[in-house]
PDB file of N, CA, C and O in Angstrom:
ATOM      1  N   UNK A   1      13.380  61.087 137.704  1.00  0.00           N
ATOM      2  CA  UNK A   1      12.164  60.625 138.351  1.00  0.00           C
ATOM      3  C   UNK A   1      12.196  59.123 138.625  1.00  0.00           C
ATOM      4  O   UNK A   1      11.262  58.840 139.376  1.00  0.00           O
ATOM      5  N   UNK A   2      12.874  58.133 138.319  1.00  0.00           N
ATOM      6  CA  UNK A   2      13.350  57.011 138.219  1.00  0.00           C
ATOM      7  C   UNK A   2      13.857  56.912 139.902  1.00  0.00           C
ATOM      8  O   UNK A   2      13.507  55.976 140.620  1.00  0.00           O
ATOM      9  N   UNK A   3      14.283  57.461 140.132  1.00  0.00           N
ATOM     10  CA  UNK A   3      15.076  57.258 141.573  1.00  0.00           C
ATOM     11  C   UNK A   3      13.556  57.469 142.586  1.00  0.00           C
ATOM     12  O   UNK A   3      13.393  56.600 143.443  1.00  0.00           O
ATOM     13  N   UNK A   4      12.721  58.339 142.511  1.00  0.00           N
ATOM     14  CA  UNK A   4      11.857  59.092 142.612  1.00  0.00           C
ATOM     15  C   UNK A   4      10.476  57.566 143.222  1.00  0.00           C
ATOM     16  O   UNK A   4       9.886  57.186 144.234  1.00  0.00           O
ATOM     17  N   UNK A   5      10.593  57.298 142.072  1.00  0.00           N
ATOM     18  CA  UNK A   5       9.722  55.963 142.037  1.00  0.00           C
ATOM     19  C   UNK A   5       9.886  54.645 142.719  1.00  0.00           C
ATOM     20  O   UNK A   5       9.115  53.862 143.273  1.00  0.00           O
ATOM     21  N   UNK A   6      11.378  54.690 142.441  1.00  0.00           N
ATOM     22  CA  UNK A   6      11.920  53.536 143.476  1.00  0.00           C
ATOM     23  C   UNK A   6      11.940  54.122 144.911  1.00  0.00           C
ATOM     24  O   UNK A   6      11.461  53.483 145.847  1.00  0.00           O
ATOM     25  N   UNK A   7      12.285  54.874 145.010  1.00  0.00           N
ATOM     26  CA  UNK A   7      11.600  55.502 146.641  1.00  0.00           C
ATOM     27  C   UNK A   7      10.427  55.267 146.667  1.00  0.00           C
ATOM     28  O   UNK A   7      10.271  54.324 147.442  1.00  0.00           O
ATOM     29  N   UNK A   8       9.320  55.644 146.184  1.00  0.00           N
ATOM     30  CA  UNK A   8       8.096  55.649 146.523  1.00  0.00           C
ATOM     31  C   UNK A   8       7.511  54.560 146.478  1.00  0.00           C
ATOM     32  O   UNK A   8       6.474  54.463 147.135  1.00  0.00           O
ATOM     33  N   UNK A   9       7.991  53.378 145.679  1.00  0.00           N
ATOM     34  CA  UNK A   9       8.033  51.793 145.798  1.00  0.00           C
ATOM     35  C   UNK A   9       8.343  51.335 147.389  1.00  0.00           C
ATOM     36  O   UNK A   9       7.560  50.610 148.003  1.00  0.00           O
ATOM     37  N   UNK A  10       9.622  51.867 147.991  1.00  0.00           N
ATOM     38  CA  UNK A  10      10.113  51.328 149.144  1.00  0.00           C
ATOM     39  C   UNK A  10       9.453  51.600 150.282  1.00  0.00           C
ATOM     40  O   UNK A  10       9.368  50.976 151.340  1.00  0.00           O
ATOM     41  N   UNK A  11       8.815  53.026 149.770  1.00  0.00           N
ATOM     42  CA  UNK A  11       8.508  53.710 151.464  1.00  0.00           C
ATOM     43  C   UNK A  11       6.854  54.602 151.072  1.00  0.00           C
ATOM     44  O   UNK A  11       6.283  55.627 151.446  1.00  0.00           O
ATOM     45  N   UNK A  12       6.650  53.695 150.302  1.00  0.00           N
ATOM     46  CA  UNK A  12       4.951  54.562 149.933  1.00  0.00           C
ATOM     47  C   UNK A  12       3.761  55.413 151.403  1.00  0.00           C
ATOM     48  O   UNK A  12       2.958  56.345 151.452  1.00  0.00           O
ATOM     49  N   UNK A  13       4.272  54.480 152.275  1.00  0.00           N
ATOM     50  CA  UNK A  13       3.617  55.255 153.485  1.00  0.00           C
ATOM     51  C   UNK A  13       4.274  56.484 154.214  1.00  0.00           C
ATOM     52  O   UNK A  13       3.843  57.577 154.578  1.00  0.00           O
ATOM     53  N   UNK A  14       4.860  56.182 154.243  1.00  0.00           N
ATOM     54  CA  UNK A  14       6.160  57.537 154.091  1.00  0.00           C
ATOM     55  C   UNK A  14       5.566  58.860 154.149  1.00  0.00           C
ATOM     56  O   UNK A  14       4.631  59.062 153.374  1.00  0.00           O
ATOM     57  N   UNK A  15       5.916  59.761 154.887  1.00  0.00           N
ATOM     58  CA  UNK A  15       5.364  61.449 154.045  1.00  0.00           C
ATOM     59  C   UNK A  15       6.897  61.862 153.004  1.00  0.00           C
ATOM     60  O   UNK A  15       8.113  61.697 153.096  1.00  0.00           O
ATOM     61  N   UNK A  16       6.072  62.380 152.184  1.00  0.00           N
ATOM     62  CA  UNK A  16       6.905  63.014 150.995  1.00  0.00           C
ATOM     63  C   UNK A  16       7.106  63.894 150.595  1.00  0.00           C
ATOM     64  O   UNK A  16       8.180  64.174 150.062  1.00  0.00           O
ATOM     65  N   UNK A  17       5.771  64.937 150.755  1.00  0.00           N
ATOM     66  CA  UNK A  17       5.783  66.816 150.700  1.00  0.00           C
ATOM     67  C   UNK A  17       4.808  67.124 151.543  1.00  0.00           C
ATOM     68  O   UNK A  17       3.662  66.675 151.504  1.00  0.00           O
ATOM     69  N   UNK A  18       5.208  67.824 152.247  1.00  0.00           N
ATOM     70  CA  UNK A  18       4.359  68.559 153.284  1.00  0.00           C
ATOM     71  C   UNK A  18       4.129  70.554 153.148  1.00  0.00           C
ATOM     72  O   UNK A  18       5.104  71.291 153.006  1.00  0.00           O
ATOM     73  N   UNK A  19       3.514  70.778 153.183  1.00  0.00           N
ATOM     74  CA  UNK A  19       3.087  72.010 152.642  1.00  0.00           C
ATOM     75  C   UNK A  19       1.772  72.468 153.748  1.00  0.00           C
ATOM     76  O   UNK A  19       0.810  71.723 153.932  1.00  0.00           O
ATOM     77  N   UNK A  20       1.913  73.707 154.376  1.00  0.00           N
ATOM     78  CA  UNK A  20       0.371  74.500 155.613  1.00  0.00           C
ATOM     79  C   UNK A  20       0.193  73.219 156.000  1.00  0.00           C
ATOM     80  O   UNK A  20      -0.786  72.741 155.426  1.00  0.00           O
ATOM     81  N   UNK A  21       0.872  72.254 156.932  1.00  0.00           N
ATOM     82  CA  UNK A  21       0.075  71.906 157.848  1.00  0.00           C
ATOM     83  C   UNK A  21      -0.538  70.178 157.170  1.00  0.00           C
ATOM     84  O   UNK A  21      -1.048  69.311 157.879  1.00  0.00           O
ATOM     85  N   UNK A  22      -0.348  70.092 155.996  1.00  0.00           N
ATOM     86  CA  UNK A  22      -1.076  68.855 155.069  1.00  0.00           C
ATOM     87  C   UNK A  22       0.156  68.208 154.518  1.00  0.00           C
ATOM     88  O   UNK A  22       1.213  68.819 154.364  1.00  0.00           O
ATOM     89  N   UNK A  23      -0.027  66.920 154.222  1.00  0.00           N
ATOM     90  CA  UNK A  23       1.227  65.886 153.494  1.00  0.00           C
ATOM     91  C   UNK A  23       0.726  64.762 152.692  1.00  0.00           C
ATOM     92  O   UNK A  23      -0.309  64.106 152.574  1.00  0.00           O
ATOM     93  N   UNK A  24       1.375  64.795 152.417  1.00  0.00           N
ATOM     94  CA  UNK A  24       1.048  63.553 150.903  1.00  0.00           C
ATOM     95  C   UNK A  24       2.446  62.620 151.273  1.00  0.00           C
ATOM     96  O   UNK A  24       3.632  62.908 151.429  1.00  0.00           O
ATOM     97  N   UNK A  25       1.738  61.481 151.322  1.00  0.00           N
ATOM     98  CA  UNK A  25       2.919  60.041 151.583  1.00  0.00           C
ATOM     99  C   UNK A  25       3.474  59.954 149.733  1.00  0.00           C
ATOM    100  O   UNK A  25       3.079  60.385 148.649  1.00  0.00           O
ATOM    101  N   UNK A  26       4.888  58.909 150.404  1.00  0.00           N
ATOM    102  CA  UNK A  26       5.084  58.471 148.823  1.00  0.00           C
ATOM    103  C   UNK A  26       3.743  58.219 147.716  1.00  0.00           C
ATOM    104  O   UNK A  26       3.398  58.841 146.711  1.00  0.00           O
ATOM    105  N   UNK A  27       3.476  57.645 148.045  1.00  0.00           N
ATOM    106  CA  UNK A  27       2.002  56.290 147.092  1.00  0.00           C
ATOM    107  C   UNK A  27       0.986  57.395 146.844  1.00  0.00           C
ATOM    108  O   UNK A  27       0.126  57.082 146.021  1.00  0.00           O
ATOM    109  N   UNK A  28       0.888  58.579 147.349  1.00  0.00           N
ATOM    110  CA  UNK A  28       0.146  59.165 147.011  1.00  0.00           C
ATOM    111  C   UNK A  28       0.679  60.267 146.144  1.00  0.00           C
ATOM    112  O   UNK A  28      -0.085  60.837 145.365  1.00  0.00           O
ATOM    113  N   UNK A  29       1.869  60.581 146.228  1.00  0.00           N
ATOM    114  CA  UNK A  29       2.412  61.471 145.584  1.00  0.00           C
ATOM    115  C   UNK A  29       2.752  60.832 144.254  1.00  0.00           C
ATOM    116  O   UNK A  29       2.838  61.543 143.253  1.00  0.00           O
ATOM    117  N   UNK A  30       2.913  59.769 144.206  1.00  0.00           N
ATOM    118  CA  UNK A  30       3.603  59.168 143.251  1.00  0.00           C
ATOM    119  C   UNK A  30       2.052  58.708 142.214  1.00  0.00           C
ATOM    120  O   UNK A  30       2.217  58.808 140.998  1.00  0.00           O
ATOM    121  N   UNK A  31       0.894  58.320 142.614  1.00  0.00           N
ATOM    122  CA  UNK A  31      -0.117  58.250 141.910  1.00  0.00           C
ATOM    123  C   UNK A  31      -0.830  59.336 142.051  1.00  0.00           C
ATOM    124  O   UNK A  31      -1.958  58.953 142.361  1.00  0.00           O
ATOM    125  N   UNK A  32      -0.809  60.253 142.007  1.00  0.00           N
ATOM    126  CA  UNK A  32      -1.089  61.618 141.367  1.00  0.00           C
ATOM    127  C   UNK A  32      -0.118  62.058 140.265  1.00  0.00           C
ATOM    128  O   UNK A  32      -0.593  62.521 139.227  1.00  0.00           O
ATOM    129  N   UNK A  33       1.137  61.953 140.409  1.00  0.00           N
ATOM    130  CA  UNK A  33       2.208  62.188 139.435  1.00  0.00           C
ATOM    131  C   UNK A  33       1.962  61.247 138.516  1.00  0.00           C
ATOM    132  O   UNK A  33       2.132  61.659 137.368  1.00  0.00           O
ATOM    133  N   UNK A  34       1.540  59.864 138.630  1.00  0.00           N
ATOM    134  CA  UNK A  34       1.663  59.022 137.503  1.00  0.00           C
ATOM    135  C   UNK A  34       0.159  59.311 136.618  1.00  0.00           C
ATOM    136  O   UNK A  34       0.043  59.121 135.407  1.00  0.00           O
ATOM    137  N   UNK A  35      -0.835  59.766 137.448  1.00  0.00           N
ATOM    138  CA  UNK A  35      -1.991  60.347 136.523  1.00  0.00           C
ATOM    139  C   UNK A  35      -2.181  61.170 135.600  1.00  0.00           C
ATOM    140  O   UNK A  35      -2.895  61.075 134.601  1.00  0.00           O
ATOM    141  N   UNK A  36      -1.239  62.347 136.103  1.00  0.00           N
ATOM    142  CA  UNK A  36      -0.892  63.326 135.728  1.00  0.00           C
ATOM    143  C   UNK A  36      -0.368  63.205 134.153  1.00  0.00           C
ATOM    144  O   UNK A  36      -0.699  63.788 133.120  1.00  0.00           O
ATOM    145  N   UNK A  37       0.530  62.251 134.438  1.00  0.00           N
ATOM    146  CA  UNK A  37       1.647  61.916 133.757  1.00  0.00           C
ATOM    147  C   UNK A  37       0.731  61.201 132.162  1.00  0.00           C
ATOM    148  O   UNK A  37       0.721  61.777 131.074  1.00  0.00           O
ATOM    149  N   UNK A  38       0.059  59.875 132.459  1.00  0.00           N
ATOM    150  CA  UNK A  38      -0.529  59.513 131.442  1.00  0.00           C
ATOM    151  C   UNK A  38      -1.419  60.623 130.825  1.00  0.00           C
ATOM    152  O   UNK A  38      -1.428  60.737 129.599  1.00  0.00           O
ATOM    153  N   UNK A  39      -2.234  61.522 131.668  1.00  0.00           N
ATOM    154  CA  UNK A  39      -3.763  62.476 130.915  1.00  0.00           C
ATOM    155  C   UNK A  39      -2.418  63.394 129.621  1.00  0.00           C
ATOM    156  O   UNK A  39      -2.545  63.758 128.453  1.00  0.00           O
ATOM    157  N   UNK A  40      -1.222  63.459 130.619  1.00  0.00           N
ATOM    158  CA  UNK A  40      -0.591  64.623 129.879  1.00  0.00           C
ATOM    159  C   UNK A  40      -0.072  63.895 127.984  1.00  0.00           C
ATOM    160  O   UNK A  40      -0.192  64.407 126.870  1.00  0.00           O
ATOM    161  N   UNK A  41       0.540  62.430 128.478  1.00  0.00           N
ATOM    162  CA  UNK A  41       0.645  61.869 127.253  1.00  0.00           C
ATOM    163  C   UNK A  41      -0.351  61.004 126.547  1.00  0.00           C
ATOM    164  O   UNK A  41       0.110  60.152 125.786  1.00  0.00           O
ATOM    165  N   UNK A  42      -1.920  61.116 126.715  1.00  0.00           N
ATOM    166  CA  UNK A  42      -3.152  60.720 126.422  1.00  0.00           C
ATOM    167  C   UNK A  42      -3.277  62.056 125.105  1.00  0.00           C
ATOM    168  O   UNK A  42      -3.643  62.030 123.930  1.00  0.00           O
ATOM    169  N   UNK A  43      -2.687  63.322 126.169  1.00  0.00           N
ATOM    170  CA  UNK A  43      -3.069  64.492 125.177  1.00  0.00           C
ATOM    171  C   UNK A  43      -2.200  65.371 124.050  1.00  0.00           C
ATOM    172  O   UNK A  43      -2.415  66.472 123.544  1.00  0.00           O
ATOM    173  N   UNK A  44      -0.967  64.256 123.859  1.00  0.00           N
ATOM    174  CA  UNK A  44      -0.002  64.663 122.742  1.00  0.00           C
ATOM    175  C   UNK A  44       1.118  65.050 123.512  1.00  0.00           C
ATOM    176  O   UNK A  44       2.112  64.731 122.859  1.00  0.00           O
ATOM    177  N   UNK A  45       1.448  65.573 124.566  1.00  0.00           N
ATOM    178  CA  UNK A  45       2.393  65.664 125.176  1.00  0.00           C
ATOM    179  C   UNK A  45       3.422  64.908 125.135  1.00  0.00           C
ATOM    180  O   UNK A  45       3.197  63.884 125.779  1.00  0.00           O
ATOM    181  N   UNK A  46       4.777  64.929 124.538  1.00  0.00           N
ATOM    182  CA  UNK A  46       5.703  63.791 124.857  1.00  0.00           C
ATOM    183  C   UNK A  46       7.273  64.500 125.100  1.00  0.00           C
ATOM    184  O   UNK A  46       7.578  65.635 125.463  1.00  0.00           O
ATOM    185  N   UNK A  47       7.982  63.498 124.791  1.00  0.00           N
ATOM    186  CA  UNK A  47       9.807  63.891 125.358  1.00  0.00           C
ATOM    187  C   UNK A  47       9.801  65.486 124.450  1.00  0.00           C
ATOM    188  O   UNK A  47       9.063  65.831 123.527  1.00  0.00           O
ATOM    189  N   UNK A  48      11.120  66.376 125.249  1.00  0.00           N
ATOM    190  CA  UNK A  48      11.436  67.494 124.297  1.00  0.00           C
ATOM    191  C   UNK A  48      10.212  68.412 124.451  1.00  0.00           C
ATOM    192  O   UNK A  48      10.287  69.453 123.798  1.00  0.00           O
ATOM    193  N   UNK A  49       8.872  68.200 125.333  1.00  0.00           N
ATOM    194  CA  UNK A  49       7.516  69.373 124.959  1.00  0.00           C
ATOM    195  C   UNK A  49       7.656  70.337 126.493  1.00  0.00           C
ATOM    196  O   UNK A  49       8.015  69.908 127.590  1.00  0.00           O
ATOM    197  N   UNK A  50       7.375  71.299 126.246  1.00  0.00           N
ATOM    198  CA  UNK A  50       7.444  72.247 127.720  1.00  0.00           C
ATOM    199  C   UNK A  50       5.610  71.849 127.774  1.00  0.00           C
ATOM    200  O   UNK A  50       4.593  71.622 127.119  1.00  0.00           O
ATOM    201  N   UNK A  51       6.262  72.004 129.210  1.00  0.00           N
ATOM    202  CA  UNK A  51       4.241  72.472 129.817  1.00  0.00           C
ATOM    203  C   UNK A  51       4.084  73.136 131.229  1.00  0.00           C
ATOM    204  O   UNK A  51       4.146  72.740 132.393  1.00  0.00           O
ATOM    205  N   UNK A  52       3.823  74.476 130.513  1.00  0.00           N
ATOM    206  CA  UNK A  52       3.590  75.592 131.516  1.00  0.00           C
ATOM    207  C   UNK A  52       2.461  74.846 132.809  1.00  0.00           C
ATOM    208  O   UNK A  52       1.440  74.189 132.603  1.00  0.00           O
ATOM    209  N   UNK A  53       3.168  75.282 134.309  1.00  0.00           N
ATOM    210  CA  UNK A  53       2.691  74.767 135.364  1.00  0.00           C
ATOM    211  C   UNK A  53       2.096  75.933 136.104  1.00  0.00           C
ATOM    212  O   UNK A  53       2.941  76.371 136.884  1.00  0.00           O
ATOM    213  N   UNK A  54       0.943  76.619 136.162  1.00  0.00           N
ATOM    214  CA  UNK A  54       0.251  77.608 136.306  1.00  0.00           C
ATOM    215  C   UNK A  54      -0.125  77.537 138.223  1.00  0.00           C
ATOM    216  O   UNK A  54      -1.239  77.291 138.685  1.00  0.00           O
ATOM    217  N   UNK A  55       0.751  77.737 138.795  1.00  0.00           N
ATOM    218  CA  UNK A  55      -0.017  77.674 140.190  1.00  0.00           C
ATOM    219  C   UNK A  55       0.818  78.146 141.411  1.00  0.00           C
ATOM    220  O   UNK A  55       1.852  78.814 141.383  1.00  0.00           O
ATOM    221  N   UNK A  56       0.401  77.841 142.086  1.00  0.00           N
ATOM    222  CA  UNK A  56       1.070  78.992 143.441  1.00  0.00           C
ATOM    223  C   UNK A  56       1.438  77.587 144.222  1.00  0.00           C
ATOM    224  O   UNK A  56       0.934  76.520 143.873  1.00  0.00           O
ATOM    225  N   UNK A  57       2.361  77.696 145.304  1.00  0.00           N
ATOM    226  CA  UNK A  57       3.075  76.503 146.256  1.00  0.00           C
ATOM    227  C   UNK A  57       2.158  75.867 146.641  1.00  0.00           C
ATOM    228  O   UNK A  57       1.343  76.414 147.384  1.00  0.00           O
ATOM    229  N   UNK A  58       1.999  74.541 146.272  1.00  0.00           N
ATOM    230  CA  UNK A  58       1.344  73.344 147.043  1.00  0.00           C
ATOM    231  C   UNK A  58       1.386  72.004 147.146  1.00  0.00           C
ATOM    232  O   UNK A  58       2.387  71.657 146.519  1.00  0.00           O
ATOM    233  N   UNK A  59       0.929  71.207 147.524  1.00  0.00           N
ATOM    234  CA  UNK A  59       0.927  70.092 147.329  1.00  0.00           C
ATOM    235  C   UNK A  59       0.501  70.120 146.045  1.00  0.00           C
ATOM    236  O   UNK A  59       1.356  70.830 145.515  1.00  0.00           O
ATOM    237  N   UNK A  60      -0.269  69.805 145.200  1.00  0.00           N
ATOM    238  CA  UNK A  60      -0.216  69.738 143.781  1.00  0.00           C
ATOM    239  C   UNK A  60       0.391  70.077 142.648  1.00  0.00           C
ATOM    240  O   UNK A  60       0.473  69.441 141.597  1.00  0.00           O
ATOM    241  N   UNK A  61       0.936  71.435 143.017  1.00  0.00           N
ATOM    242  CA  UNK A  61       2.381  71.860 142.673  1.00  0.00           C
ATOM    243  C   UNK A  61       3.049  70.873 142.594  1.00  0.00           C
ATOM    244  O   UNK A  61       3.195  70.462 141.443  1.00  0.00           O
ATOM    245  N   UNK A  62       3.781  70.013 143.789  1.00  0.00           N
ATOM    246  CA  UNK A  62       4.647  68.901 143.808  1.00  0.00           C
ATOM    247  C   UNK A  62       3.897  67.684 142.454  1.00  0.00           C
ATOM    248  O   UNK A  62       4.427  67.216 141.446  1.00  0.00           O
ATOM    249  N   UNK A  63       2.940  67.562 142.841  1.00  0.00           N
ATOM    250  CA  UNK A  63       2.306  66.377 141.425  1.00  0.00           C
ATOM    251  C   UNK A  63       2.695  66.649 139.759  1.00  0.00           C
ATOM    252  O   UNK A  63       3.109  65.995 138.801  1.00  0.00           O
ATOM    253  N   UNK A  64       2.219  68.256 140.120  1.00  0.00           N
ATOM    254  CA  UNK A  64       2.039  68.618 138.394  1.00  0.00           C
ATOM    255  C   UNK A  64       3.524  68.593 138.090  1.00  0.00           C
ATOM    256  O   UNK A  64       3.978  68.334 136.975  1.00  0.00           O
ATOM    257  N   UNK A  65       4.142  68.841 139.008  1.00  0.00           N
ATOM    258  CA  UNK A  65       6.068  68.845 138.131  1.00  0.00           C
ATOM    259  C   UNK A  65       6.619  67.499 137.939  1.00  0.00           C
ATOM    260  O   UNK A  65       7.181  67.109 136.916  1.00  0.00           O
ATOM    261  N   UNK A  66       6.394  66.758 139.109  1.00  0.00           N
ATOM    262  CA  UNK A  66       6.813  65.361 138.627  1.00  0.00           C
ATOM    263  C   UNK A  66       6.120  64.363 137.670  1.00  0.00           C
ATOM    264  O   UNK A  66       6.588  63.346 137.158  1.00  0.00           O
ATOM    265  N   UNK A  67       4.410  65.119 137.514  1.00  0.00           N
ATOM    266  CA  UNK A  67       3.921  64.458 136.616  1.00  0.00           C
ATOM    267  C   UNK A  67       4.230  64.868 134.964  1.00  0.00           C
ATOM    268  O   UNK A  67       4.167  64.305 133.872  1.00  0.00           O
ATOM    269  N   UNK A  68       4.629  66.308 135.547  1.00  0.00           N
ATOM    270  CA  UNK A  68       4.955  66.608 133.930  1.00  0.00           C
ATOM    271  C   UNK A  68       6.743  66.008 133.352  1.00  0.00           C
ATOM    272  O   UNK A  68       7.202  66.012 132.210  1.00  0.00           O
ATOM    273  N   UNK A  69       7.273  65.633 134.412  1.00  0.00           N
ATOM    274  CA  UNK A  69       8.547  64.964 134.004  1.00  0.00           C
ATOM    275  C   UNK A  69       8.533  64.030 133.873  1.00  0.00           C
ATOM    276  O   UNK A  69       9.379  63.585 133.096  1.00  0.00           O
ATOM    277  N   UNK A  70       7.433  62.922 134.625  1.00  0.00           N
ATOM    278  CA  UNK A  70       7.490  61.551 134.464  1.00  0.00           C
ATOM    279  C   UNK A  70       6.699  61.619 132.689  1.00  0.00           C
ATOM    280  O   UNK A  70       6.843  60.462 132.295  1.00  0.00           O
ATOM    281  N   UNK A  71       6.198  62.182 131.892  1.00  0.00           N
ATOM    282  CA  UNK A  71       5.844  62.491 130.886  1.00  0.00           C
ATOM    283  C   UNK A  71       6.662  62.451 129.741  1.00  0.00           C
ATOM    284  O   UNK A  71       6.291  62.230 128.589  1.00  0.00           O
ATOM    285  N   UNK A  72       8.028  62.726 130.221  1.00  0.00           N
ATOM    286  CA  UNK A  72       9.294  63.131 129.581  1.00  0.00           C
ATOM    287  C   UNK A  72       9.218  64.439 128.995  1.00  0.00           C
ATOM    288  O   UNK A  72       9.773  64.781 127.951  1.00  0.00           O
ATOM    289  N   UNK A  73       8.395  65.246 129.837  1.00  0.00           N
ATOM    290  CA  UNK A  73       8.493  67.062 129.419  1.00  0.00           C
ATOM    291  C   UNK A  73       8.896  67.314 130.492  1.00  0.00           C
ATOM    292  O   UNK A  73       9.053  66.627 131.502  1.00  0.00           O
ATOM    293  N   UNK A  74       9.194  69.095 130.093  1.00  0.00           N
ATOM    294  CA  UNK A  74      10.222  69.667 130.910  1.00  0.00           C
ATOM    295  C   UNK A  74       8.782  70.642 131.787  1.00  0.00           C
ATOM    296  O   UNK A  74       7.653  70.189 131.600  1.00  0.00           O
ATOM    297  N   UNK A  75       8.885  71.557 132.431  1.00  0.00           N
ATOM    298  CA  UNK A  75       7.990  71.947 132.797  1.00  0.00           C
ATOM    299  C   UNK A  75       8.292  73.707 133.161  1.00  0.00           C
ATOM    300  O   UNK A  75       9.209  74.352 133.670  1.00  0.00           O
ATOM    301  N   UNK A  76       7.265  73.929 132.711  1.00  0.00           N
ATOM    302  CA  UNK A  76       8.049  75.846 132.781  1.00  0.00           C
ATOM    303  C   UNK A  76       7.120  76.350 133.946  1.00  0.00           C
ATOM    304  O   UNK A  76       5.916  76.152 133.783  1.00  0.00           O
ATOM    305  N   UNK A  77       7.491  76.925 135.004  1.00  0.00           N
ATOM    306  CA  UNK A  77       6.890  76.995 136.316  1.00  0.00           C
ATOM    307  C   UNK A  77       6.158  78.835 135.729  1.00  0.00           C
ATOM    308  O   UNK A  77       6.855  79.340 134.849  1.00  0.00           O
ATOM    309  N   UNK A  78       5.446  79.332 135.983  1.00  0.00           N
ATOM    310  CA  UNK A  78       4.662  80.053 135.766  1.00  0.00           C
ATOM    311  C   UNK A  78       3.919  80.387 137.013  1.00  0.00           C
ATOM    312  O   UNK A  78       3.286  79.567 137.677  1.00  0.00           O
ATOM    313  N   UNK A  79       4.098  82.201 137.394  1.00  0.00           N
ATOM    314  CA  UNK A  79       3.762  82.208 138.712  1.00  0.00           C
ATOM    315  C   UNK A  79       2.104  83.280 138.425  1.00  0.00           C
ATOM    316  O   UNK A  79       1.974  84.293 137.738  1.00  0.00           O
ATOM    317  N   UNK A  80       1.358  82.746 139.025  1.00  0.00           N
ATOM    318  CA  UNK A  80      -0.102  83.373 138.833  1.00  0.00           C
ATOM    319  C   UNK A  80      -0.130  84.502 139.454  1.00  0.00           C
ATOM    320  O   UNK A  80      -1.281  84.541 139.888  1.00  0.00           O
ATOM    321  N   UNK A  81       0.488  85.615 139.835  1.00  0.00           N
ATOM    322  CA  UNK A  81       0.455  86.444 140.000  1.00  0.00           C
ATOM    323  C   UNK A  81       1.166  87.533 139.259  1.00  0.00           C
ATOM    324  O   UNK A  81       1.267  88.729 139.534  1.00  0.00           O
ATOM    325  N   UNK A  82       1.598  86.894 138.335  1.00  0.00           N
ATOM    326  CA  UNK A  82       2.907  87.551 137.493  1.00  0.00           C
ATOM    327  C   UNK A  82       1.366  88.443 136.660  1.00  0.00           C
ATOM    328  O   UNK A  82       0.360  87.877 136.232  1.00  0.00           O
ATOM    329  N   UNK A  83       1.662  89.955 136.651  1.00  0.00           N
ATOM    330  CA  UNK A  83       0.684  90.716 135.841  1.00  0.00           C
ATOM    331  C   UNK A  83       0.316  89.673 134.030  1.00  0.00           C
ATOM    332  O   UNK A  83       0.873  88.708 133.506  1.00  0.00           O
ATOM    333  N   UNK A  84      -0.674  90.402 133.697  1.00  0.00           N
ATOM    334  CA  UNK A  84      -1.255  90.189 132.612  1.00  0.00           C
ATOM    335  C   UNK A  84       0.148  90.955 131.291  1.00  0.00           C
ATOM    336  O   UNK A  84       0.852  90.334 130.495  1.00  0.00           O
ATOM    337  N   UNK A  85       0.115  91.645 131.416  1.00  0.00           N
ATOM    338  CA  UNK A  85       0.967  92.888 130.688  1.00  0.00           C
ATOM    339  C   UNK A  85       1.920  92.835 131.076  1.00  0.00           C
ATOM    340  O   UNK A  85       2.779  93.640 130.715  1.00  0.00           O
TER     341      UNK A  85
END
């Protein structure tokens, strides 16, 4: 995520993920990920912790994974349609 950041330093206006039609520039992708990132280690989260990412393709999708890595967790993708049972 290091490389990640220095991109988004260089070219923050930039688009960065685009998803139906909508896009998120560097600077925005990158401060959603970094929000992400502190609430997750505000709440005990740190290096070595999984954190299940509960959601279907989106732009926020893109946040919650890099926010959960900029965290120093790994992130276990979890698809919401996967049955109960």
């Amino acid at each position: 995520h290091q490389l990640f950041e220095e991109t988004a330093q260089r070219h923050k206006d930039r688009p960065a993920v685009t998803y139906n039609g909508q896009s998120w520039t560097y600077g925005e992708l990158n401060a959603k990920a970094n929000r992400l990132a502190r609430i997750l280690m505000d709440c005990g989260i740190s290096p070595d912790d999984r954190v299940g990412v509960l959601t279907k393709p989106s732009l926020e999708m893109s946040a919650a994974v890099l926010g959960v890595l900029k965290a120093g967790a790994a992130f276990v993708p979890i698809d919401p349609d996967y049955p109960d049972q």
